[in-house]
Rosetta silent file (secondary structure, phi, psi, omega in degrees, C-alpha in Angstrom):
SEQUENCE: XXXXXXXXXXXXXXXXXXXXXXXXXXXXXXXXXXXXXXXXXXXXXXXXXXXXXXXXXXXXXXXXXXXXXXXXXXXXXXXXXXXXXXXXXXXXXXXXXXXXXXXXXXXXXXXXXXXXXXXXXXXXXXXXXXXXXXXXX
SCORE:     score description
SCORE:     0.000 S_00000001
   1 L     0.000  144.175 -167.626  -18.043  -11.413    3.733 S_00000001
   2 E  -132.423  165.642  162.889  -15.704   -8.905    4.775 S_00000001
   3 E   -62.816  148.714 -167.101  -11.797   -8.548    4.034 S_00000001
   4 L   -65.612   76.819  163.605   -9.536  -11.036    6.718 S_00000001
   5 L  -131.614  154.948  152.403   -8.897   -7.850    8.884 S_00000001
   6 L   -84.991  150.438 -176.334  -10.211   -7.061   12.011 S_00000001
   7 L    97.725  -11.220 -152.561  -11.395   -3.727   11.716 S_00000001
   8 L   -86.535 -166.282 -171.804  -11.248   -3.124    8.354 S_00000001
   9 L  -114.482   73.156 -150.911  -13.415   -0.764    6.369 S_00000001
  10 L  -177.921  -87.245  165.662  -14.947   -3.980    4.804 S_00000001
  11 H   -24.931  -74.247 -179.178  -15.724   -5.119    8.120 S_00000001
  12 H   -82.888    3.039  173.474  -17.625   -2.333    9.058 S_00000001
  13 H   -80.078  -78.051 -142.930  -19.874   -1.266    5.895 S_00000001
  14 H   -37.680  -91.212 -169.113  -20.976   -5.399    6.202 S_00000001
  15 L   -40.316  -30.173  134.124  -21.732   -5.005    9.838 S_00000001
  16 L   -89.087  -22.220  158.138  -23.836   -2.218    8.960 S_00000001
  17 L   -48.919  -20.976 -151.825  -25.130   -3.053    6.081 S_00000001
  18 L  -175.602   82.436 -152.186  -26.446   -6.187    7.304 S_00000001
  19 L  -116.931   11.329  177.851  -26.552   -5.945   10.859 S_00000001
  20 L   -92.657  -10.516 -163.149  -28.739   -9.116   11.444 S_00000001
  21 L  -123.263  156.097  170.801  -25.551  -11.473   10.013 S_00000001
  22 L  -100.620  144.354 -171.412  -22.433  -12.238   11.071 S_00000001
  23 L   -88.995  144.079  171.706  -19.421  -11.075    9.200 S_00000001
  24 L   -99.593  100.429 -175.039  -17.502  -13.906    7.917 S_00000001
  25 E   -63.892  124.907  155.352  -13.623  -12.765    7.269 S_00000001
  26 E   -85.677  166.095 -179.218  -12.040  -13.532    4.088 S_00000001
  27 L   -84.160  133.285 -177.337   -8.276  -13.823    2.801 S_00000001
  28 L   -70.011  111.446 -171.951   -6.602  -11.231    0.649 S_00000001
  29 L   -95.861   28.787  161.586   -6.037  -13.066   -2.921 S_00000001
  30 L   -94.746   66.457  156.779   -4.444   -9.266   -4.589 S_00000001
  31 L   -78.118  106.766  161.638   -0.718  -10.311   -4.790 S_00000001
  32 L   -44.143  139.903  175.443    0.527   -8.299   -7.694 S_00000001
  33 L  -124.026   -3.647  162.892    2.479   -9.922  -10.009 S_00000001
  34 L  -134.765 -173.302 -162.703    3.873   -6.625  -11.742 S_00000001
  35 H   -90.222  -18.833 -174.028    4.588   -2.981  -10.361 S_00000001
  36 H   -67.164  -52.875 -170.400    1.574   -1.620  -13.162 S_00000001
  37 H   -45.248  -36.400  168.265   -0.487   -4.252  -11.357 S_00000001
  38 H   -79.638  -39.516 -171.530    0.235   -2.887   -7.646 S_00000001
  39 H   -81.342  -35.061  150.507   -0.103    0.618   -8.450 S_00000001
  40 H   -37.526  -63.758  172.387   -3.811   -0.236  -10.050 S_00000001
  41 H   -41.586  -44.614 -169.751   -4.543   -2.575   -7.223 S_00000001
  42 L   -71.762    4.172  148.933   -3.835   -0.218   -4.967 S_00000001
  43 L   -44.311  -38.730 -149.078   -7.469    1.809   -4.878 S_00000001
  44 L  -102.758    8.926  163.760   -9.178   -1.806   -4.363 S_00000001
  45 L  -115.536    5.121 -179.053   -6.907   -2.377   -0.882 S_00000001
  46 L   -61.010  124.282  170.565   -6.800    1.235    0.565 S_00000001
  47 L  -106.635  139.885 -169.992   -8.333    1.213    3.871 S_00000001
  48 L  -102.359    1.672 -133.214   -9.597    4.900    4.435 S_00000001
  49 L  -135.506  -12.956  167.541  -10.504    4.243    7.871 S_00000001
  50 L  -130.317   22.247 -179.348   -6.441    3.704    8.717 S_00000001
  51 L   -98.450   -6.344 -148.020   -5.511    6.558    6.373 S_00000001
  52 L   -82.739  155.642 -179.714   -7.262    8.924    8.846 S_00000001
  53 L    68.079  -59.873 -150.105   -4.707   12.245   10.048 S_00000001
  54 L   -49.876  146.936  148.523   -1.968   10.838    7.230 S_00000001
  55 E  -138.930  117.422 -145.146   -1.318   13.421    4.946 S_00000001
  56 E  -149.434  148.028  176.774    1.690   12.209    2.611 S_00000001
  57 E  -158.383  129.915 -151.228    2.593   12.239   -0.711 S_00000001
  58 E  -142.079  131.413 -156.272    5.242    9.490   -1.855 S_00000001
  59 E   -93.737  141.543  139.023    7.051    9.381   -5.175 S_00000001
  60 E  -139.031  134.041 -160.082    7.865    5.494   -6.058 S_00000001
  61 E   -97.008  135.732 -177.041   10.647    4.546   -8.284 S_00000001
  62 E  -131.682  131.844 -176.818   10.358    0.865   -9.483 S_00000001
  63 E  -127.291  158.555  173.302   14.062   -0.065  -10.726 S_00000001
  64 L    79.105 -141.550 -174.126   15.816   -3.440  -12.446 S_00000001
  65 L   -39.695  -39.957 -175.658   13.046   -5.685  -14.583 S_00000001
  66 L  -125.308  103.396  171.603   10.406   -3.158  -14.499 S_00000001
  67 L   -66.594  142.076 -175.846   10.963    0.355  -14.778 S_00000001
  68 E  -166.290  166.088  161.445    8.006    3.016  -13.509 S_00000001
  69 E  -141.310  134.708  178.619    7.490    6.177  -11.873 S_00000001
  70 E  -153.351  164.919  170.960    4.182    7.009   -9.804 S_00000001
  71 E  -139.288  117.165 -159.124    2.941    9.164   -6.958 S_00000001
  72 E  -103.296  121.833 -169.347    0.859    7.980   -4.592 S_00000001
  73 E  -115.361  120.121  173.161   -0.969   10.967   -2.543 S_00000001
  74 E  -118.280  121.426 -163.961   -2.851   10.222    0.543 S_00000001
  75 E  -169.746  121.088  176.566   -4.807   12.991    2.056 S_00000001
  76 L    86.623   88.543  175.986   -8.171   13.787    4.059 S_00000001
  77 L    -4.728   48.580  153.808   -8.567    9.673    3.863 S_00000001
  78 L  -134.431  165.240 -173.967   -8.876    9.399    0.455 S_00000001
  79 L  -102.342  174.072 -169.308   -5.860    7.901   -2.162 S_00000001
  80 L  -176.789   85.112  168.685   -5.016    9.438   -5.548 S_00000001
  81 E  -113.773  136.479 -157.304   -2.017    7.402   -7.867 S_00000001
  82 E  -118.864  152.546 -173.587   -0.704    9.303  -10.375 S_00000001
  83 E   -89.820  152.803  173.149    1.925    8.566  -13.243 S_00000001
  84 L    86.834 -136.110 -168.247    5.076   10.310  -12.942 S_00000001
  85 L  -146.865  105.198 -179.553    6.488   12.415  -10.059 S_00000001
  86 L  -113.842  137.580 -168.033    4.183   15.110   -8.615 S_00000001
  87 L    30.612 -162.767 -171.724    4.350   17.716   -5.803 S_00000001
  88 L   -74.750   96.992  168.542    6.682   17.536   -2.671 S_00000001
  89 L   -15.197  165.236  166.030    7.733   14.517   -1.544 S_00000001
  90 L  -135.323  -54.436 -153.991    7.184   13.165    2.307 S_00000001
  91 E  -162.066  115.382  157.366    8.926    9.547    1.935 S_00000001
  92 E   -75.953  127.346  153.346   10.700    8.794   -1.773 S_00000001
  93 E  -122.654  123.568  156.262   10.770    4.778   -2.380 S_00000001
  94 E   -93.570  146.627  171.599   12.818    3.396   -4.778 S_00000001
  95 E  -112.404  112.007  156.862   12.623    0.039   -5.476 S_00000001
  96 E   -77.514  100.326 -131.055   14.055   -2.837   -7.177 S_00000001
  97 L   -40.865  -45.074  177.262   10.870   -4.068   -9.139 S_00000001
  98 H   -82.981   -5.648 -176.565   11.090   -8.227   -8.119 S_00000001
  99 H  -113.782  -10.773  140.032   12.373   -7.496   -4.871 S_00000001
 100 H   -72.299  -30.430 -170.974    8.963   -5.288   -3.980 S_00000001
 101 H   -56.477  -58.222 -165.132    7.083   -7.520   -5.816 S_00000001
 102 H   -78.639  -13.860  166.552    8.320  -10.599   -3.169 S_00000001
 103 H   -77.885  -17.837  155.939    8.113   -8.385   -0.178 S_00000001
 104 H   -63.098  -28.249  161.074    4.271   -7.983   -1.233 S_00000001
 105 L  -104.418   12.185  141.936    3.825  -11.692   -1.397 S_00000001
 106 L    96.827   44.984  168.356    5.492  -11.849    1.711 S_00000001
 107 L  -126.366   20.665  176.051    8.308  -13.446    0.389 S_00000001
 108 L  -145.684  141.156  176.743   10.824  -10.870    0.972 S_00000001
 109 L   -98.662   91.278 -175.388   11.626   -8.994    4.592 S_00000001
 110 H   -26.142  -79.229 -147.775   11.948   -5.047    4.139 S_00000001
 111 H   -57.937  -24.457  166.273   14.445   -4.844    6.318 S_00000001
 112 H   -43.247  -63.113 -171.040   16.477   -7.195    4.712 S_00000001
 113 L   -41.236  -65.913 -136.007   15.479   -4.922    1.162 S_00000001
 114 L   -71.359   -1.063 -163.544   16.445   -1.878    2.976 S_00000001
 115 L  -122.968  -36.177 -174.760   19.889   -3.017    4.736 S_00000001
 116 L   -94.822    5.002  148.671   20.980   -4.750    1.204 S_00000001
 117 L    86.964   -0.920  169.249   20.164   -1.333   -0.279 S_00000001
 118 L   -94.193   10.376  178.053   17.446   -2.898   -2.837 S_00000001
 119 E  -123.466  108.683  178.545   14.785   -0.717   -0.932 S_00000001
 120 E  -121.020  131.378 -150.066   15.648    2.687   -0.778 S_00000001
 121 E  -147.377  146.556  171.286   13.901    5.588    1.102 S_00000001
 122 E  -149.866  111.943 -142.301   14.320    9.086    1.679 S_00000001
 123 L   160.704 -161.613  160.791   12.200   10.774    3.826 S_00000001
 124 L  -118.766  132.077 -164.609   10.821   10.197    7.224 S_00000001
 125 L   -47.067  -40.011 -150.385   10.939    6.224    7.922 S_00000001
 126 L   -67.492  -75.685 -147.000    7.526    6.478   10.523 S_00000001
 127 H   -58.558  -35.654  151.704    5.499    7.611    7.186 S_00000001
 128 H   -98.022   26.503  170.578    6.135    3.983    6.022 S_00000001
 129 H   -79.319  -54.677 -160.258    4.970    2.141    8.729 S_00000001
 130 H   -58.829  -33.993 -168.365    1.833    4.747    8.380 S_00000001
 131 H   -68.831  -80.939 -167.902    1.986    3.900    4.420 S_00000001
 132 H   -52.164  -17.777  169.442    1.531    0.305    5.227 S_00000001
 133 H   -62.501  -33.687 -177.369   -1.127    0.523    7.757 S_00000001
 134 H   -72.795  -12.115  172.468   -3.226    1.800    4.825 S_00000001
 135 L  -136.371   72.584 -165.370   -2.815   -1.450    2.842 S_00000001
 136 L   -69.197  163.686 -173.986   -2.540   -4.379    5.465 S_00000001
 137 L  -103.371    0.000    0.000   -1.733   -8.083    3.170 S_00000001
């Protein structure tokens, strides 16, 4: 069984690993239900294989119900999140903590966040498309 992506770095240790079988795709069941809970999770959804050329380093502020600070560093395709606020920014995200939480269960539309100002970014925008490629839901 591989994660439901095509492509994914799932996908391809199984299809080498075990190159007589067919990979079967599964669904992703890691919906966070707090912001400590996403910033752990995020090691066990990191695809390194769509991290390749990013090099980034992204401060994120979780605001309202849950307060946090972390820094998420992605560089040579591997990840590294860290408590606080570390080196130079690329793309700051602030957040308001239940309103990332429901855009991660797909029950909120960033753009939506980001136009009603409960998503905030500072930075260059493309680096979170590139952010998100590294953790498809």
């Amino acid at each position: 069984m591989a994660q439901g992506l095509p492509e994914s770095d799932a996908e391809a240790y199984v299809s080498r690993r075990f190159p007589h079988k067919q990979v079967k795709r599964v669904g992703n069941t890691l919906t966070p239900t707090s912001i400590r809970n996403f910033l752990r999770g995020m090691p066990l959804t990191f695809e390194r294989g769509r991290a390749k050329g990013l090099d980034a380093i992204y401060p994120f502020n979780s605001v309202g119900a849950e307060v946090d600070k972390a820094t998420v560093v992605i560089r040579n395709q591997s990840l590294q999140v860290e408590a606080g606020h570390v080196g130079t920014a690329s793309l700051m995200i602030t957040a308001d903590s239940q309103t990332w939480l429901k855009f991660l269960a797909k029950e909120q539309n960033i753009v939506w966040a980001i136009l009603r100002r409960k998503i905030r970014l500072q930075g260059s925008l493309p680096l979170l498309l590139a952010f998100g490629k590294c953790f498809p839901r």
